[in-house]
Structures are given as structure tokens and as C-alpha cells.
C-alpha positions in Angstrom: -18.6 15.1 -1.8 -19.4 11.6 -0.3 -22.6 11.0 1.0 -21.8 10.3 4.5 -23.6 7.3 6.3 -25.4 8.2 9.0 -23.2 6.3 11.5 -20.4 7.9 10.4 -21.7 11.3 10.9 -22.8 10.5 14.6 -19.2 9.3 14.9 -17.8 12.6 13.5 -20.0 14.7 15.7 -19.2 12.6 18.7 -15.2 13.1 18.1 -15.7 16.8 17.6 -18.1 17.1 20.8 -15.4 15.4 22.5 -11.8 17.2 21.1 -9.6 14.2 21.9 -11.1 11.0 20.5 -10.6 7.2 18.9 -13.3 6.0 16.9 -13.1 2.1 16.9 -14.9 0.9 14.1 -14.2 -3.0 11.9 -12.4 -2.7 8.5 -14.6 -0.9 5.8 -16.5 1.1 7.4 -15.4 4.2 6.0 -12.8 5.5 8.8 -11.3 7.7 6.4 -14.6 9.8 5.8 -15.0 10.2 9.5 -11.8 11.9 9.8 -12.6 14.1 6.7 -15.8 15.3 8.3 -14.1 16.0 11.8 -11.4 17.7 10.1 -14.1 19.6 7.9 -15.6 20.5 11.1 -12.8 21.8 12.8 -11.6 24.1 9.7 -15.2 25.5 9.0 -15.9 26.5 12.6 -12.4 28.6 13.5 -11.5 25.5 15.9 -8.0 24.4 13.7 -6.0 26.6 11.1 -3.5 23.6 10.8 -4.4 19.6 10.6 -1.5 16.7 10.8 -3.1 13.5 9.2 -0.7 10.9 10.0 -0.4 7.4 7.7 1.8 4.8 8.0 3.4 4.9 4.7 3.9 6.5 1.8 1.1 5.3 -0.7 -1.4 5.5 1.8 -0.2 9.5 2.4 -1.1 9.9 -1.3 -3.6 8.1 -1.1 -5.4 10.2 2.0 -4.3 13.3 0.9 -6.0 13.0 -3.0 -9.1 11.3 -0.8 -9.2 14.6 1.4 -8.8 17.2 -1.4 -11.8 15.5 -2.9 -14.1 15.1 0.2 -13.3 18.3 1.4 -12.1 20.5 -1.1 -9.1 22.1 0.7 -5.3 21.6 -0.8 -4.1 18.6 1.3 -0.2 18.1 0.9 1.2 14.7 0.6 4.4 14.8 2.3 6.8 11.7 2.5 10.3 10.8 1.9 10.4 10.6 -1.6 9.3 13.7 -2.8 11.9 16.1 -3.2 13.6 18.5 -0.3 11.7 21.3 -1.9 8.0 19.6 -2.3 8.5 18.2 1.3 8.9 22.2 3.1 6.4 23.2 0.8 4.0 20.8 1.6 4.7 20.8 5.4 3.6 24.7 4.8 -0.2 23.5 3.9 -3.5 23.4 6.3 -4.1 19.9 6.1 -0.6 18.0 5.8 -0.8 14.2 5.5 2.8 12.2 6.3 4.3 9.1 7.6 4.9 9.8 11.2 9.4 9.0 10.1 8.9 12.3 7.7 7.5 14.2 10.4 10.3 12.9 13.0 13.2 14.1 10.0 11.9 16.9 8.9 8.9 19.3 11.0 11.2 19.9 13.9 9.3 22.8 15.5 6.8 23.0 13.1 4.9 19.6 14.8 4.1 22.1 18.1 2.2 24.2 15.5 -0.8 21.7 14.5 -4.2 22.5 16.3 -5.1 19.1 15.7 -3.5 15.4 14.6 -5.6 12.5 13.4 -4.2 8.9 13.6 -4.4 6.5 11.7 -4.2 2.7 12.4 -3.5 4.3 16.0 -2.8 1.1 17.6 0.6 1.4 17.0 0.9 4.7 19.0 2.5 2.6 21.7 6.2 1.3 22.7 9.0 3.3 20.6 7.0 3.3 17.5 7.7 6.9 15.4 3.5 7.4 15.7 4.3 7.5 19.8 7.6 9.8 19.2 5.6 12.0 17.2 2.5 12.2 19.6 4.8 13.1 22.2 6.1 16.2 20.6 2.4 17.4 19.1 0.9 19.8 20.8 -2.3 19.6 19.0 -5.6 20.1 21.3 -7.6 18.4 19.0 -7.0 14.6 18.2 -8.7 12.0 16.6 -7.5 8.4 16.5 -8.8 5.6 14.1 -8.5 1.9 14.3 -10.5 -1.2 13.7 -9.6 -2.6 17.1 -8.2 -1.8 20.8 -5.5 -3.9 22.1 -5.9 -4.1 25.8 -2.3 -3.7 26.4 -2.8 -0.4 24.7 -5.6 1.0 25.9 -4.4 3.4 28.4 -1.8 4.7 26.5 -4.1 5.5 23.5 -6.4 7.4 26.2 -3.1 8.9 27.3 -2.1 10.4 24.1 -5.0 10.7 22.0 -8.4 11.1 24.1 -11.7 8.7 24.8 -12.2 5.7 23.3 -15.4 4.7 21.8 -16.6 1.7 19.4 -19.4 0.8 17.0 -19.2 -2.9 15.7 -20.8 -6.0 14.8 -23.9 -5.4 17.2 -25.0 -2.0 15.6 -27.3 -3.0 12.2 -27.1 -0.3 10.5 -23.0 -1.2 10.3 -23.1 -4.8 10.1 -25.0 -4.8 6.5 -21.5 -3.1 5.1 -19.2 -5.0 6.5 -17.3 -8.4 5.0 -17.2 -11.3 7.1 -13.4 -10.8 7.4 -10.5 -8.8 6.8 -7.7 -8.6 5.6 -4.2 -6.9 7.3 -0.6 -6.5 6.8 2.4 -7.0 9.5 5.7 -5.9 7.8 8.7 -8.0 9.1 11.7 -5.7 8.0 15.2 -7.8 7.7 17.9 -6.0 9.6 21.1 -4.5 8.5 23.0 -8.0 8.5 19.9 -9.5 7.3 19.4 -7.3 4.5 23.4 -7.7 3.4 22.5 -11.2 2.9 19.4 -11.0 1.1 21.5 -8.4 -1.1 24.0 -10.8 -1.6 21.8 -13.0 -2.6 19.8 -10.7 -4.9 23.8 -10.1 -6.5 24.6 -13.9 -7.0 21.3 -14.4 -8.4 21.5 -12.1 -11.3 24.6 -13.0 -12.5 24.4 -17.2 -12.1 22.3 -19.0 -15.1 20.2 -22.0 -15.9 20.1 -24.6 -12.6 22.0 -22.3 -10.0 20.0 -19.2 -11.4 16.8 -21.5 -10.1 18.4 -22.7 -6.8 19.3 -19.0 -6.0 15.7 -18.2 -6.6 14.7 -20.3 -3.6 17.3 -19.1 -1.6 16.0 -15.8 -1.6 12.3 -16.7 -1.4 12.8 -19.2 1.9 15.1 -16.2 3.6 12.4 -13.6 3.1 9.0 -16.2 3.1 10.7 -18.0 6.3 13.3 -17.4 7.8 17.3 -17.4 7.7 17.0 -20.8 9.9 15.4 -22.4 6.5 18.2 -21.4 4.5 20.6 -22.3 7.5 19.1 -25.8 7.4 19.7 -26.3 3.4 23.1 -25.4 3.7 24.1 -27.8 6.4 23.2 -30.8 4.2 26.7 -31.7 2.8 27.5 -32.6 -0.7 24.7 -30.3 -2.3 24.7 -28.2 -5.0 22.8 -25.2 -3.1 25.9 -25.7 -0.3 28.3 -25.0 -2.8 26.4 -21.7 -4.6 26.2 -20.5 -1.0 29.4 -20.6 0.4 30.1 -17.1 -1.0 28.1 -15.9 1.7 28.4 -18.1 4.4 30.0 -15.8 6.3 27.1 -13.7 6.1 24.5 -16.4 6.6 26.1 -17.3 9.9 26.5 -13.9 11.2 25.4 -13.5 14.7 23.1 -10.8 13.9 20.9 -12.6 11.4 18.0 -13.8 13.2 16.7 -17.6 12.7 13.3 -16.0 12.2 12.9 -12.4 11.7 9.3 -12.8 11.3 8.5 -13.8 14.7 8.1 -10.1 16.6 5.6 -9.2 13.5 3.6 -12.8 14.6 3.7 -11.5 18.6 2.6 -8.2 17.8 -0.5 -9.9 15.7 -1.4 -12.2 18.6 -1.3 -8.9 21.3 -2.8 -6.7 19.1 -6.0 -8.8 18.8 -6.2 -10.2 22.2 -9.8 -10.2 23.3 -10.9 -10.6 19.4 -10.5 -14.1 18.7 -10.8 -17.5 20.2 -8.4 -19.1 17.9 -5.3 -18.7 16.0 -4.1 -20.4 13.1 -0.6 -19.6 11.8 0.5 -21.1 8.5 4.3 -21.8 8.0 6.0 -24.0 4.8 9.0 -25.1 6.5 9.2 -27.5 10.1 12.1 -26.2 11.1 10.5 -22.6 10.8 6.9 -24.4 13.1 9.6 -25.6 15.7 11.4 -22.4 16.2 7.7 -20.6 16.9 6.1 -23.4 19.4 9.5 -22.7 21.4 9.5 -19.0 21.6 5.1 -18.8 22.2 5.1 -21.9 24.8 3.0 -19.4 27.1 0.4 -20.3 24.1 0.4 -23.7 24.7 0.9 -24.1 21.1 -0.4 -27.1 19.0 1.5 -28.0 16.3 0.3 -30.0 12.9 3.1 -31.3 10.8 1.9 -34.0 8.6 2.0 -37.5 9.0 5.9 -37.5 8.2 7.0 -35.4 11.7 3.3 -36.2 14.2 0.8 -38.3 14.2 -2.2 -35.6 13.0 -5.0 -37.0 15.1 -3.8 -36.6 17.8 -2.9 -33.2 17.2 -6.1 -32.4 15.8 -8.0 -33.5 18.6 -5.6 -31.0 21.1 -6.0 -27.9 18.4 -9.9 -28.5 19.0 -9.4 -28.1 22.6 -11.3 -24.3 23.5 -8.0 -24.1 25.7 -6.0 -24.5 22.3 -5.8 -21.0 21.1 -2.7 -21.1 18.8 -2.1 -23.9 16.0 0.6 -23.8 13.7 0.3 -25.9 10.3 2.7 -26.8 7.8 1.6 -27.0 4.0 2.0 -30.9 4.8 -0.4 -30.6 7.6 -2.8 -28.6 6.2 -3.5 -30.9 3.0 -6.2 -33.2 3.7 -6.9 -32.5 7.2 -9.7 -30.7 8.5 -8.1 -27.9 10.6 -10.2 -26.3 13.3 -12.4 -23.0 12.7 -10.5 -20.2 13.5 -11.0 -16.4 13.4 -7.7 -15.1 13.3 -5.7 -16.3 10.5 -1.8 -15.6 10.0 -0.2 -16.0 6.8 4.1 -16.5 7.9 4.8 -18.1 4.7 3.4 -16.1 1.1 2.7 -18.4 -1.9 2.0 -17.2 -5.1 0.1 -20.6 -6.1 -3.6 -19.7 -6.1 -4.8 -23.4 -5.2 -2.8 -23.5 -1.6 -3.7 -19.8 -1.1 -7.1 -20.2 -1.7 -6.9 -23.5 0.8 -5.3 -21.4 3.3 -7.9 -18.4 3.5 -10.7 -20.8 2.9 -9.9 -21.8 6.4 -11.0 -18.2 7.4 -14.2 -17.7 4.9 -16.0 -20.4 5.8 -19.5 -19.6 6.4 -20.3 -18.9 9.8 -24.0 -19.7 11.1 -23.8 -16.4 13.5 -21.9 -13.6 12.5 -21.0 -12.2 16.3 -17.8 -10.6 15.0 -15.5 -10.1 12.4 -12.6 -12.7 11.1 -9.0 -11.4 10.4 -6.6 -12.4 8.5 -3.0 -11.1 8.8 0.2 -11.7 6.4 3.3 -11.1 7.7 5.0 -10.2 4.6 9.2 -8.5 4.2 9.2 -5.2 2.5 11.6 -4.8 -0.7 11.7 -8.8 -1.4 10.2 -11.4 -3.5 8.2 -12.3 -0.2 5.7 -9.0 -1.0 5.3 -10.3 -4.8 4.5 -13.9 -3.9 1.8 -12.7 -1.8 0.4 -9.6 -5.1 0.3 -12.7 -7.0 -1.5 -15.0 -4.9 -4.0 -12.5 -4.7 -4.0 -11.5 -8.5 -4.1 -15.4 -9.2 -7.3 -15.9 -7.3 -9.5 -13.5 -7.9 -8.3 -14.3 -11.7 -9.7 -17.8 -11.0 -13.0 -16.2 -10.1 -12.6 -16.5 -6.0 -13.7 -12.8 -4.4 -10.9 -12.6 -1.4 -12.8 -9.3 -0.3 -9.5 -8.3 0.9 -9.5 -4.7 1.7 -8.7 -2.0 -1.4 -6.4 -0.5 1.1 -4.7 -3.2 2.4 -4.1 -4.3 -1.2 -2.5 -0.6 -2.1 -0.6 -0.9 1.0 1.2 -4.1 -0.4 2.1 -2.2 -3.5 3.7 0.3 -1.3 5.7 -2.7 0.0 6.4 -4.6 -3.2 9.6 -4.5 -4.5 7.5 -3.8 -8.1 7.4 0.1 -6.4 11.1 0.3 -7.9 9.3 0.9 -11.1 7.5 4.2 -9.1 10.7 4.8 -7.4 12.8 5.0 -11.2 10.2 7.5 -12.8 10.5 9.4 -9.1 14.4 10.0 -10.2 14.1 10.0 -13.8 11.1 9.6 -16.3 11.3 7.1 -18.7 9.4 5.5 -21.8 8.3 1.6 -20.4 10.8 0.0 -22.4 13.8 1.9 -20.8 12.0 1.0 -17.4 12.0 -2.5 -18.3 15.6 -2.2 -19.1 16.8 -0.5 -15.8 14.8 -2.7 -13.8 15.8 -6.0 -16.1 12.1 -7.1 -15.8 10.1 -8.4 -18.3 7.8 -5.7 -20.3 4.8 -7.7 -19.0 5.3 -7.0 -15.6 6.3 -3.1 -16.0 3.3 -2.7 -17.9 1.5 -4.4 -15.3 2.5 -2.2 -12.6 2.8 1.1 -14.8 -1.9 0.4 -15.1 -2.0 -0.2 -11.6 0.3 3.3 -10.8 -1.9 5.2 -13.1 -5.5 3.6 -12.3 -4.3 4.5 -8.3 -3.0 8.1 -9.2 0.7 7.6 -8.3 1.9 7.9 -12.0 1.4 9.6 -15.6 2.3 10.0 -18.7 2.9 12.9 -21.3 3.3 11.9 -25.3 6.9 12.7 -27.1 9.0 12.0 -30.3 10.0 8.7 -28.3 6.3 7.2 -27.6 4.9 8.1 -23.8 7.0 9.2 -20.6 5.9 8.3 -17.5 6.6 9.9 -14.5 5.6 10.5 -10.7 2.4 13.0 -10.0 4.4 13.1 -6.9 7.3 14.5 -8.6 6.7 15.9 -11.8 10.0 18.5 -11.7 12.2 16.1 -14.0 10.3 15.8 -16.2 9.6 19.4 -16.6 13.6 19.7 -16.9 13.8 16.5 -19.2 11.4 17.2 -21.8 11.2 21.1 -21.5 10.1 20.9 -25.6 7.0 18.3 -25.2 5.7 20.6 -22.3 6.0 24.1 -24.6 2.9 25.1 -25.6 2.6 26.4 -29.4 0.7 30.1 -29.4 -1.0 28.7 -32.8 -2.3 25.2 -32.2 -6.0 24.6 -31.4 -7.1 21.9 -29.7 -10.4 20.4 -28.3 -10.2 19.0 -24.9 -12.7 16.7 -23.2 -11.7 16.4 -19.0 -13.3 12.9 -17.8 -15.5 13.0 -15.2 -16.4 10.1 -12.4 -18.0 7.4 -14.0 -16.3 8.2 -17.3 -18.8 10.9 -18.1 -17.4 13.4 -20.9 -17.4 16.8 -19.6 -18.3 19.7 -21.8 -15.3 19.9 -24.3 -13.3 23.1 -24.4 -11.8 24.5 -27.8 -9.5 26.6 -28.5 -6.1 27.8 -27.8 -3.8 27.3 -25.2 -4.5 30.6 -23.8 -8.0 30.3 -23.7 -7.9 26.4 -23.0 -6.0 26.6 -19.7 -8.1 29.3 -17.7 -11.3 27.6 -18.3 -10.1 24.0 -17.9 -8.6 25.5 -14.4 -12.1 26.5 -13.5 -13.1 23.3 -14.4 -11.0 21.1 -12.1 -11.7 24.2 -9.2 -15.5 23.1 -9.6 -15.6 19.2 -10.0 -12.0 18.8 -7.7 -10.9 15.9 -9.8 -10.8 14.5 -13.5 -10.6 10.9 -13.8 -8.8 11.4 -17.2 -8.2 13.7 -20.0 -9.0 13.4 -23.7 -7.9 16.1 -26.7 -7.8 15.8 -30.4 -5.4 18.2 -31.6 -4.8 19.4 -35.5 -0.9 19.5 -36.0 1.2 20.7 -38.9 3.8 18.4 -40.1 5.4 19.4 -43.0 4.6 23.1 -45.0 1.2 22.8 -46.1 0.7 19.3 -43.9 -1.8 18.9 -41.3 -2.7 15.6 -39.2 -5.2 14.7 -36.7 -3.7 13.9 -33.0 -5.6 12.0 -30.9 -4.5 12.0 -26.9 -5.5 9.8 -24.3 -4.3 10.8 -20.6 -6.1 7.7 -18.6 -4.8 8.7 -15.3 -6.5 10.5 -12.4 -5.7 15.0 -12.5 -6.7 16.4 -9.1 -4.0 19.4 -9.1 -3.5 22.5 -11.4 0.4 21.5 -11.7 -0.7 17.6 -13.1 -3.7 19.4 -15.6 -1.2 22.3 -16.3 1.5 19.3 -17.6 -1.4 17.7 -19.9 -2.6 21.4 -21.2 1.5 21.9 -22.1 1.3 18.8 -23.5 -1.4 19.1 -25.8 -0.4 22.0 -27.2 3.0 21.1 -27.7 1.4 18.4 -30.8 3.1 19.7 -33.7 6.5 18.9 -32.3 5.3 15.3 -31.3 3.7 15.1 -35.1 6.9 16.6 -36.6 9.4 14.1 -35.1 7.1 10.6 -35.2 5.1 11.6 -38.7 2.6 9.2 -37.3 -0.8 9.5 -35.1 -0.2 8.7 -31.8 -3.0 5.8 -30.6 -5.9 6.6 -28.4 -5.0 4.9 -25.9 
């Protein structure tokens, strides 16, 4: 188990003294422990039979449910909606089940009366009509903890209301402030509406069938509705006599519709601003298109906003001197304003418009990581960013890009997984969900390059979402999540032979080689299962495996399964695996690589 921090265990004891509790504490500082201990606590003393952990999506379920097995050694059940029917009622049957609060809405029914305690993450938004509050309204759960980095006023009450005391350690307490980044980084998702999302669709349709120039202007099409705004795209088209006018006509009709909003990113932006009121003196909000600056100074004049456009649309000086105004709290810049011109310090940055180019999104945060004399508080950033789009990729690669050219953007692991949850690269997940595939028939499906499935096939693995088994067609992938198909699909690559030995070496953390186990597959599997029981998780498995070929041939296997096993049914699938060698060696005649 973690070695828990001695703040964090005052904070654990506090919430369990207490019953109904929000710990308030800044981004990475460990929040996630602190509900493993108060949910330890509550399990070990009789208190709680049944815990709810709720997450706000998917990835981050997984992600907190593999984190609690580990910490605390009990059989925490992801349960989201894309695990199967059958996976979701059995996992909604466990002690500890962690689930977006939708899931719970769809599918506990009477089952949410039956937690003894709920903990709530990122409970801020258990406010308004959001599913957190829908579900908190139907829990009958005595015990409840709440976790957040912050406390938006507005909210307070109702977070007393339906959680339990609020209490916070921050920048003033030392033995914190040596952990913690001087900012943070956070994500707003801006989801495009039904009409909205017909377009973008539309869009997504023309573009893969169009070539060359129009292939190119379709690209931008799609990037300025999800990056901006439909009012960007709105704009383009009414210029008459150009060559985007005419590719978009097709869908005029659905780029007019009254339904599509001129900005759908604009109720993420006045969430942002209300959700850190009382944490920062100034806001700086960074748009790429004028039209997009406009349409936000009109709908936050209460702000008093000041707007820097370049030298083309305002005078900047001017400007400038009003954004340094303490009275000037909100300043939107274009990319034309904020070249050359030194913008005021802020400590609350908001990202509207996501660009992959390193440069300009290194420019934008640096506006954020400058160096402050006295540290009294922490700095945010926030990026507004449109699930399922190119918008979420533009924003991966801007990040990928950076710290590639040697810039440390100290943006939260989490927040980073929580983008990949977003990105419309979790296609790849969601295809090996349905159907496991080698990584050239995934490239194929998604018509990606190879590059980028491979890409996103590491980052599933390193992060536990994905694996692999070997076969007569080169490695499967599949879900952890959902490893049923494949069990159906490739039924022979998962039947062990009674008659091949193998030596298997389980990876512990730190890549440390555990004591190798040889053998059988019958007396392989029951001490490899005592294994995990012991050390809770393998950070990867290795086996060399002698395999007939032909009558009289033997050749030397060597399998590589570099992907986290924290289950008996994802070690189980690798012990089937392994011993199912001499039909991999029979049909590819060749070694399979190490790797």
C-alpha cells in the first residue's frame, strides 16, 4: 500500500470522525488516497458493507477502481457504459462500486438506496441538474465524502446540503505546499448538441470523401466549428464567391439551423468563471477568431470585459492599460493580440480555442507559469475542449508537442487521462471494446494512419485500458474492460495444452522480476493466482515457452505481455495464452519477438 502523507491521514480521520464530509484540498495532493483510507476505514470497522465511488467518466472509473484494488486490497468494480449488460449488474453487485453518476441514473434503480456510503469526486458539480445532484438525491448513504480542489461560493450550501461539512487545507499549510505545482491544469467539456453534432457529422462525411484542396478546406471547417464556434464557420461562408461557400452549401441547411448555437462553448467558459470565484483576481481567455472575442464581451458585459484584438481591430495600448486595471478581471485575446504584447499576469487561464502548434501553446500557458515572487495560491488553467472531435486531439498534441520540445507543462496525469477519455483517438478503445483486432485491422476500420493507432494502442496499455494475447495472425488487442470477445473470437489461442511447459516471470512495480514459476499449466495457474492475491498487481508478464512445431520439432517462444494484470480473469487470459504456444508456433513457424 501507499505510504500515506501525514496530512492526508488527518484528513481521512477528520472525514471519518465527521460521517458527512468535503475535503478541499489544490490539485495533486493525493485526493484519491484520502478517499481510499476513509473507505478503508469504514469497511474495516463494520461502519459500511457497500461503498458508491462516483467519477465523472469512464476512464477515470477504471482508473479509481484499479487505484482502489491496489490501495486497499478489496475487489473494486468498474462499472460504466461500455462494459457489457452483464459486467455492469455484476459489477453493481460488488462492495466498493466505482461509476459515472449517468450509469448509476440508467441502471442501479433501487440498488442506489442500498450504499452505506458515497464519495464524490470533483464534487463541485453536485449542483443545478447535473446527474452527480440526481444521484445524490436518491442515495441514501449515511456516510459521504466529497472531494474537490476548490468551493465555489454559489455552491457552498448545497454541497453542505447533500454531502456534509466542508473543510480545506491549501497553500498556507507547509507540509502541503512543498507538493504542490504552481498551477494546474483542468478540463471543461463543451458537448455540441443534437443539431450541432448533425453538422459536425456532416462535416466529418463530406470530409472523407472530398480530396486534395477541398479535403484541406473541409479540415478547417471542422476544426473552427469544434475549436470556436458555429458563428466562425457562419462567418466563412457568408463571404461570396469562395471556394469553402461552395463545399458547404450541402449543409447549409444545417449550418443555419436555429438550434445550432453561435458559440457552444460559452456555458463551459461561465461555469469556469463561477466555479472559481473568490480564487483569482484575473482572467485571461484565449480565442483565435474576432468574431468568436465579440460574441463573448456581449454575453459577460457584467465582467466588464477588456478585449485585445491586435492592431488590425483596437488600438492595443489602450487596451492594455484597461486589462491592467485591478477592476479588470476578464481579458479576452486573440492569437493577433497576444503576439508581441505583454498581456497582464493572470491566475486563471482559459484555453477557448486548442492548437496543436507547440510554439503558440507554449506562448499561451507561459502567460500562466511565469514565476511568481510569492506563491499565496495556486494558478489554473482551464481548456474548454468538445468531446468526440478533432478539438480534443489539437489540444493531446499541443501537449505531446511540448513536452517533446523539452517544456514540463506539469499538467496533471489525470487531467491528461481524462482527455484521452474525451479524444476522439478512444474509437480505437471503443473498436477492441466490440471486437478485438490485430493493429493493422484497427488502422483499417478507423482509416488512420498506423502511426497514430500504435500511438494510442502504448498509451491504452501503459494506462491499463487495453491488452494483448499472441495468435497465428501477430497480437490481438482487446479491452481489460471487456475481455468476453475475445474469449469467443479466439477460443483456440486461449486453450491451454495439458503437455506444454512454460516458465513464467510476473513483473513487479519498478520492473522487478518476480520469482519465475515453471511448469505446467496446471501447476502454473494456482501459484501465479497466489501470486497476484499477494502483490495485488503485476505491471507485466514475461514467459518463455518450448513449443512443438512439426513431429520431432521444438522452438523456443518468447512472450512479452507489457500491460498492467490486476484481476485473476486478465492473468487467467495470459496463463491460457501461454500455454496455448504450440498452436501459435504451428501456424506462424516463426518466434514471436519479445516485445
Amino acid at each position: 500500500m501507499i505510504k500515506p502523507r501525514d496530512y492526508q491521514l488527518e484528513a481521512a480521520r477528520w472525514a471519518l470522525g465527521k460521517g458527512r464530509a468535503v475535503v478541499c484540498m489544490p490539485t495533486g495532493t493525493g485526493k484519491t488516497l484520502i478517499a481510499a483510507l476513509w473507505i478503508e476505514g469504514l469497511l474495516s470497522k463494520g461502519r459500511a458493507r457497500r461503498v458508491l465511488v462516483l467519477e465523472p467518466t469512464r476512464f477515470m472509473v477504471e482508473q479509481t477502481a484499479l487505484f482502489l484494488r491496489r490501495t486497499i486490497g478489496i475487489p473494486a468494480s468498474p462499472v460504466h457504459g461500455s462494459l457489457p449488460r452483464s459486467a455492469r449488474r455484476a459489477g453493481l453487485q460488488s462492495p466498493v462500486v466505482v461509476a459515472t453518476p449517468e450509469i448509476m441514473l440508467w441502471e442501479a434503480g433501487d440498488l442506489l438506496e442500498r450504499f452505506d456510503a458515497v464519495v464524490v469526486d470533483e464534487c463541485h458539480h453536485t449542483t443545478g441538474k447535473d446527474a452527480y445532484l440526481q444521484v445524490m438525491e436518491r442515495v441514501r448513504a449515511p456516510y459521504r465524502l466529497g472531494l474537490t480542489a476548490f468551493i465555489p461560493e454559489k455552491r457552498r450550501r448545497e454541497l453542505e446540503n447533500y454531502i456534509g461539512e466542508i473543510k480545506c487545507w491549501g497553500w498556507d499549510d507547509p507540509r502541503i505546499a512543498k507538493y504542490l505545482p504552481e498551477w494546474a491544469g483542468e478540463v471543461y467539456e463543451a458537448e455540441l448538441n443534437s443539431a450541432e453534432r448533425r453538422l459536425y457529422d456532416e462535416l466529418e462525411r463530406l470530409w472523407d470523401e472530398s480530396h486534395g484542396r477541398d479535403r484541406v478546406l473541409l479540415g478547417n471547417a471542422l476544426r473552427w466549428l469544434a475549436r470556436d464556434g458555429a458563428e466562425s464557420l457562419r462567418e466563412t461562408y457568408r463571404k461570396p464567391g469562395t471556394r469553402l461557400r461552395r463545399i458547404l452549401e450541402p449543409v447549409e441547411h444545417l449550418l443555419f439551423h436555429p438550434e445550432v448555437r453561435p458559440a457552444h462553448k460559452l456555458e463551459a467558459l461561465k461555469r469556469i468563471l463561477d466555479d472559481h470565484e473568490g480564487y483569482y483576481s484575473k482572467a485571461i481567455v484565449f480565442v483565435d477568431r474576432v468574431i468568436i472575442a465579440e460574441i463573448i464581451r456581449r454575453e459577460l458585459e457584467h465582467y466588464d470585459p477588456v478585449l485585445i484584438l491586435g492592431r488590425r481591430w483596437i488600438e492595443p495600448h489602450t487596451s492594455i492599460l484597461k486589462a491592467r486595471r485591478p477592476e479588470s478581471r476578464l481579458i479576452i485575446a486573440t492569437s493577433a493580440g497576444e503576439e508581441g504584447i505583454d498581456l497582464p499576469e493572470a491566475d486563471l487561464l482559459v484555453i477557448w480555442s486548442n492548437v496543436a502548434s507547440p510554439l503558440r501553446f507554449i506562448q499561451r500557458l507561459g502567460r500562466i507559469l511565469r514565476p511568481h515572487p510569492e506563491r499565496g495560491r495556486q494558478k489554473y488553467a482551464a481548456f474548454i475542449v468538445t468531446p468526440d472531435t478533432v478539438d480534443i486531439d489539437s489540444l493531446l498534441d499541443g501537449i505531446i508537442l511540448a513536452e517533446k520540445a523539452g517544456v514540463k507543462l506539469r499538467i496533471d496525469v489525470s487531467t491528461v487521462k481524462y482527455l484521452w477519455g474525451l479524444s476522439r483517438r478512444r474509437r480505437v478503445l471503443e473498436i477492441i471494446e466490440e471486437k478485438p483486432m490485430t493493429e493493422d485491422l484497427i488502422a483499417q476500420a478507423l482509416q488512420a494512419p498506423s502511426e497514430r493507432v500504435r500511438d494510442a494502442l502504448r498509451w491504452l496499455l501503459r494506462h491499463g485500458l487495453a491488452g494483448y494475447i499472441y495468435t497465428g495472425i501477430g497480437r490481438v488487442y482487446y479491452s481489460l474492460s471487456n475481455p468476453h470477445p475475445l474469449r469467443e473470437e479466439y477460443r483456440e489461442y486461449l486453450t491451454p495444452s495439458p503437455h506444454v511447459e512454460a516458465t513464467v516471470t510476473p513483473l513487479l512495480a519498478g520492473n522487478v522480476r518476480a520469482r519465475s514459476v515453471r511448469g505446467t499449466v496446471s501447476n502454473v495457474r494456482p501459484r501465479l493466482h497466489r501470486m497476484l492475491e499477494r502483490e495485488k498487481m503485476f505491471e507485466g508478464v514475461r514467459a518463455s515457452v518450448r513449443a512443438r512445431v512439426n513431429r520431432g520439432l521444438e522452438v523456443q517462444l518468447n512472450l512479452s505481455y507489457n500491460y498492467p494484470v490486476s484481476t485473476r480473469e486478465i492473468l487467467d487470459i495470459i496463463i491460457d495464452n501461454v500455454f496455448s504456444a504450440d498452436k501459435i508456433a504451428r501456424e506462424r513457424r516463426v518466434i514471436p519477438g519479445g516485445g
